[in-house]
Structure formats: C-alpha cells, structure tokens
C-alpha beads as a LAMMPS data file, in Angstrom:
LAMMPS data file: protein, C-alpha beads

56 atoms
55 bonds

1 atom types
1 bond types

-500.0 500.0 xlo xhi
-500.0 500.0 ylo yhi
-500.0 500.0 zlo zhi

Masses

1 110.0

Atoms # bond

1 1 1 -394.914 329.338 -180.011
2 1 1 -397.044 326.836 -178.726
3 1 1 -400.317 328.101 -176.929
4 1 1 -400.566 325.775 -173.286
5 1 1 -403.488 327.280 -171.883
6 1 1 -406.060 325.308 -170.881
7 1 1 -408.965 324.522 -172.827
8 1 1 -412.021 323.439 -171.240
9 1 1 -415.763 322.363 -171.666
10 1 1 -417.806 323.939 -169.660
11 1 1 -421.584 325.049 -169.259
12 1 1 -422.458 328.928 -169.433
13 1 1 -426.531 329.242 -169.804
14 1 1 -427.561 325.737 -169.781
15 1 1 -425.413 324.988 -172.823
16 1 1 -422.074 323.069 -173.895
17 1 1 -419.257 325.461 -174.958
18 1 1 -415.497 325.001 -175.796
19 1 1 -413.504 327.799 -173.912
20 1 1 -409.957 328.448 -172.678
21 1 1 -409.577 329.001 -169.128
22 1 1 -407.555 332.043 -167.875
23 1 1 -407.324 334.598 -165.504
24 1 1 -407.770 338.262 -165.562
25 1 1 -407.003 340.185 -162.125
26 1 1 -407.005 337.245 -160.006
27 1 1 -410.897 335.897 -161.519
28 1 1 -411.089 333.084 -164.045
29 1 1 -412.334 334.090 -166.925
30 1 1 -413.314 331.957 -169.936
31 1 1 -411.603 333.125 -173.445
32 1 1 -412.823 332.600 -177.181
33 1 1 -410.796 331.829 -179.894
34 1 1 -412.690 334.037 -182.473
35 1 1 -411.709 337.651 -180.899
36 1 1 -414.471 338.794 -182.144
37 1 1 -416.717 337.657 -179.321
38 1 1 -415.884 339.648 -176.087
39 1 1 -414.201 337.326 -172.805
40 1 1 -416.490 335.715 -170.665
41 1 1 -416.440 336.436 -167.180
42 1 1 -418.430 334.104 -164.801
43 1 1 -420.486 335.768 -162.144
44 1 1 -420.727 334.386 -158.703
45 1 1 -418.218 332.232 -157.011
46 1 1 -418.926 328.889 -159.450
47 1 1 -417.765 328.060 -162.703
48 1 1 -419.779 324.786 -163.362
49 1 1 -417.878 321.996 -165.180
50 1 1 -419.160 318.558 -166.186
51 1 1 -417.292 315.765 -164.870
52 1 1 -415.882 312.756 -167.229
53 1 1 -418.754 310.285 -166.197
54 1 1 -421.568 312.701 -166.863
55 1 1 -422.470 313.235 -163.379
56 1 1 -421.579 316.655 -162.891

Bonds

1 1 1 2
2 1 2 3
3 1 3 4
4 1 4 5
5 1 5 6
6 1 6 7
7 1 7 8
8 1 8 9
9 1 9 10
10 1 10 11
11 1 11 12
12 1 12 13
13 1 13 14
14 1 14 15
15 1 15 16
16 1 16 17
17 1 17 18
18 1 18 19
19 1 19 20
20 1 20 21
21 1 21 22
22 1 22 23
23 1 23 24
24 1 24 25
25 1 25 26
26 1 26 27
27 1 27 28
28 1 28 29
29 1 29 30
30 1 30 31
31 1 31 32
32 1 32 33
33 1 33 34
34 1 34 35
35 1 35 36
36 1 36 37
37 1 37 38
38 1 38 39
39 1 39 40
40 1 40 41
41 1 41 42
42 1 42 43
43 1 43 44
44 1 44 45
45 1 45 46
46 1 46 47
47 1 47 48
48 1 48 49
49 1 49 50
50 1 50 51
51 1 51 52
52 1 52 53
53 1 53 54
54 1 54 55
55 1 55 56
C-alpha cells in the first residue's frame, strides 16, 4: 500500500529537516521515518515552512 502522506521540509530549531506532516488529535504534528525517534509536536500556533523562492 502506497504511503500518501505528506512529506515536508520544514525548520524545527533553526535547522532543515525532512518530516511527514500529520495530525494527532486535531494538532499537526511532524512524523519521522526512523521510529526510533519520538513524533514531533510543534509548540505554539506556527509551524514555520520555507517557501520555494527562499523567502520564507
């Protein structure tokens, strides 16, 4: 089965990271592949994501 979920690059502390984007109880949350690592789940209101001509 073919996994659609989003994945996204985004900035979490000041640095580029490859994440899927889901939700968990009505918050995005950003997922690793490796389940090893635990979910990430942004604080605040913000998820910050740079835009496609590097002005974001």
């Amino acid at each position: 089965m073919q996994d659609l979920t989003p994945h996204l690059c985004t900035i979490v502390d000041n640095e580029f990271t490859l994440k899927r984007l889901d939700r968990e109880r009505g918050r995005v949350v950003l997922r690793l592949e490796n389940k090893s690592y635990p979910v990430i789940r942004p604080k605040g209101e913000h998820i910050r994501l740079p835009s496609p001509s590097g002005r974001g």
